[in-house]
C-alpha positions in Angstrom: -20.0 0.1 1.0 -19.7 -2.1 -1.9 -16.6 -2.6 -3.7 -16.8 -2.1 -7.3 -15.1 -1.9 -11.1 -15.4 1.5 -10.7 -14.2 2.1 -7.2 -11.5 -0.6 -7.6 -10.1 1.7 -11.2 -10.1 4.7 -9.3 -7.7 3.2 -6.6 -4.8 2.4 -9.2 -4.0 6.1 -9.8 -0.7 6.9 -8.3 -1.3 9.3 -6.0 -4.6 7.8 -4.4 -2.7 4.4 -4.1 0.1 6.6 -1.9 -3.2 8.4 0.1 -4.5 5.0 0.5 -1.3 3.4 1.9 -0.9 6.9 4.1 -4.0 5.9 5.8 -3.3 2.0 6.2 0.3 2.9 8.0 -1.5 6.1 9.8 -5.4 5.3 10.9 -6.2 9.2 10.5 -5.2 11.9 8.9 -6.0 15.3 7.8 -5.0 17.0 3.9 -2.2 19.0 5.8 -0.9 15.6 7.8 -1.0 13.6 4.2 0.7 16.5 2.2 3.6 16.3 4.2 3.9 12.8 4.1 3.6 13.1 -0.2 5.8 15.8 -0.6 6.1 15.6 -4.2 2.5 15.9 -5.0 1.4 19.2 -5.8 -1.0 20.5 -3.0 -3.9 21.1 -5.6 -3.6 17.1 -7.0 -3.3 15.7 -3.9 -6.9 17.3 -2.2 -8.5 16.4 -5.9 -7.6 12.8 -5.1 -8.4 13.1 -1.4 -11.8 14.1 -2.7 -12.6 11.8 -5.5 -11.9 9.1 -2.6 -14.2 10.9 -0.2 -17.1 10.8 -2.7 -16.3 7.1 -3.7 -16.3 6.1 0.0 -13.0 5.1 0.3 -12.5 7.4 3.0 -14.5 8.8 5.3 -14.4 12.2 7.6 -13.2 10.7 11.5 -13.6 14.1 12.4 -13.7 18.0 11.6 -12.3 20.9 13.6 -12.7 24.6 13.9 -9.3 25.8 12.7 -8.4 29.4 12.0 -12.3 30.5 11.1 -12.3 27.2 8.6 -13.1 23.4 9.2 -9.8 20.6 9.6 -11.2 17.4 8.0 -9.4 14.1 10.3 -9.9 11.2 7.5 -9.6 7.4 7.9 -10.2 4.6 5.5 -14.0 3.5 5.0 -14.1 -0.1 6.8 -13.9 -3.0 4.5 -15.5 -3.3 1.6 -17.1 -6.2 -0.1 -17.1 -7.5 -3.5 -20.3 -6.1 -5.2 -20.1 -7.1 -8.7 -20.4 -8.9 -12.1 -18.2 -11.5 -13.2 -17.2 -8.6 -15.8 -15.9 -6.8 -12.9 -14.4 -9.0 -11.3 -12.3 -9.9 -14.6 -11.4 -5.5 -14.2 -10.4 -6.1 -10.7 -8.2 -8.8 -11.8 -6.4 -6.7 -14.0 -6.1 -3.7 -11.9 -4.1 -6.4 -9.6 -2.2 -6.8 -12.6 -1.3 -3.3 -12.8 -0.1 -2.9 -9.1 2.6 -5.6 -10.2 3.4 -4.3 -12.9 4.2 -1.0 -11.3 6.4 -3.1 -9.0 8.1 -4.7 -12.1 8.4 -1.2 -13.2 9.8 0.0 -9.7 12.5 -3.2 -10.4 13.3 -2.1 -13.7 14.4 1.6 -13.1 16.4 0.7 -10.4 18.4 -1.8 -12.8 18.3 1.2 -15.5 20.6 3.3 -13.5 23.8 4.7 -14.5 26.5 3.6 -13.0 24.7 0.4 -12.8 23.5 -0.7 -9.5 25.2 -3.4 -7.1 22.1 -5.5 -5.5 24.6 -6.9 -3.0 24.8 -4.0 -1.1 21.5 -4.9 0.0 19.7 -2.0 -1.8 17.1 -4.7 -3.0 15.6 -8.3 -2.2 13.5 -11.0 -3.3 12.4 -13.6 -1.0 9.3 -16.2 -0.8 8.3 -17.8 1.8 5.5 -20.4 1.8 4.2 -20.3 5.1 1.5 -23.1 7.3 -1.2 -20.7 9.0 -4.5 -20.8 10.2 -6.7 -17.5 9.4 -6.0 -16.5 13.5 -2.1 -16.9 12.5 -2.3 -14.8 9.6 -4.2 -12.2 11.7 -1.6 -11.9 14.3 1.5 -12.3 11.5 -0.1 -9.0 10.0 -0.3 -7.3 13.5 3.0 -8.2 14.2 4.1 -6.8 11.2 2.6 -3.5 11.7 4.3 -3.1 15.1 7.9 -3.5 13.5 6.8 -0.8 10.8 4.8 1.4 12.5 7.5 3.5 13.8 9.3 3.1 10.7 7.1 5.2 8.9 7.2 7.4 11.0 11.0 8.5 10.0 11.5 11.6 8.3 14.2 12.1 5.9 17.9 12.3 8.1 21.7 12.3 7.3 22.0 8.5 6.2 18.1 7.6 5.2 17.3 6.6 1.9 13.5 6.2 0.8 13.0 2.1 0.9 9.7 0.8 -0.5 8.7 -2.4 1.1 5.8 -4.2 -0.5 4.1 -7.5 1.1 2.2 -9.4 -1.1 -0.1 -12.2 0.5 -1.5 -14.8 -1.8 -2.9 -18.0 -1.0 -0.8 -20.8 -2.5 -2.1 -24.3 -3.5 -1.9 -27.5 -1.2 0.3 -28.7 -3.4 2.9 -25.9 -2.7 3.3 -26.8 1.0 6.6 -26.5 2.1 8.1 -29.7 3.4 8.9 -30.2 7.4 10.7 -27.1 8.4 9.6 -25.0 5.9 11.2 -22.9 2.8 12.2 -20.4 2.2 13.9 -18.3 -0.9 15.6 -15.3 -0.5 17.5 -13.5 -3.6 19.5 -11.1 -3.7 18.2 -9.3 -7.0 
C-alpha cells in the first residue's frame, strides 16, 4: 500500500491516532475490543474512524466471525507502508510530524496549566535524551525489548492507585557529530 499526503493527513485526527496506537500495543482487535480501550469516544465516532482507516488501508480485516446472527470484524494494522509521493507531499508529511509534537507540547502545557499548580518532582513528568550507538539489528531488538516491558502495561485497567500515564518514544536519527563521548550521555529532566 503506498503511503501518501492523503493517508498520512488522515492519521493526525485524534481519535484514529488513539485506534492506530490501540493496534501497535494490541496486534488485533475488533470495534467492541477498541471501544473499551477509548472509553471516551462516542461509539458512533469511533466505528466512523475505524472505517475511514479500513477504506484508506491502514487496517485491514484479520478476521470476521459469526456473532449473534451478525459478522465480528478482528482488525490489525496494514503491514508497512512505503513512501509514494511528491516532494510536495513529503513537505505535508513533514508537517503532520510537526503536528504530533505539537500535540505533545500541548499535552506539556495543560499539565503546567493546572490549578493548584503542578509539582514535577513528584515524578508526574520527565524529560530525558539519550544519544545512543546502534547498528539497525540493535535498534531492532531495543524496540522489542521495549515492547515486552509495555506490553502488559497496557494491559492495566483503571485500579485504586492508577493514574492514566502517556509515554511517548520518539526515535530520530542524530548527526555524527552528536555522538556521545566514551560511555555515553545521557539527559534526564525533571520537567
Amino acid at each position: 500500500m503506498p503511503f501518501t499526503a492523503d493517508i498520512m493527513k488522515a492519521m493526525l485526527n485524534p481519535v484514529r491516532m488513539r485506534i492506530i496506537q490501540h493496534l501497535i500495543l494490541h496486534p488485533t482487535a475488533t470495534s467492541g475490543e477498541i471501544a473499551a480501550a477509548l472509553s471516551d469516544v462516542p461509539k458512533a465516532t469511533l466505528y466512523r474512524h475505524i472505517k475511514k482507516l479500513a477504506q484508506l488501508e491502514l487496517l485491514q480485516v484479520a478476521e470476521e466471525r459469526p456473532v449473534r446472527g451478525s459478522v465480528e470484524r478482528v482488525y490489525r494494522l496494514a503491514p508497512n507502508p512505503q513512501w509514494h509521493g511528491s516532494e510536495e507531499e513529503l513537505e505535508q508529511m513533514h508537517q503532520g510530524l510537526f503536528a504530533i509534537l505539537l500535540g505533545i507540547m500541548g499535552d506539556f502545557e495543560r499539565y503546567f496549566a493546572k490549578q493548584p499548580p503542578p509539582d514535577p518532582a513528584k515524578g508526574d513528568i520527565a524529560l530525558t535524551t539519550s544519544t545512543l550507538m546502534l547498528t539497525d539489528g540493535e535498534m531492532r531488538q531495543l524496540s522489542m525489548e521495549m515492547g515486552k516491558i509495555l506490553g502488559p502495561l497496557v494491559q492495566n485497567g483503571p485500579a485504586p492507585g492508577r493514574k492514566a500515564r502517556k509515554l511517548t518514544f520518539i526515535i530520530t536519527p542524530a548527526e555524527a557529530s552528536a555522538a556521545p563521548p566514551e560511555g555515553g550521555e545521557k539527559e534526564e529532566t525533571p520537567c
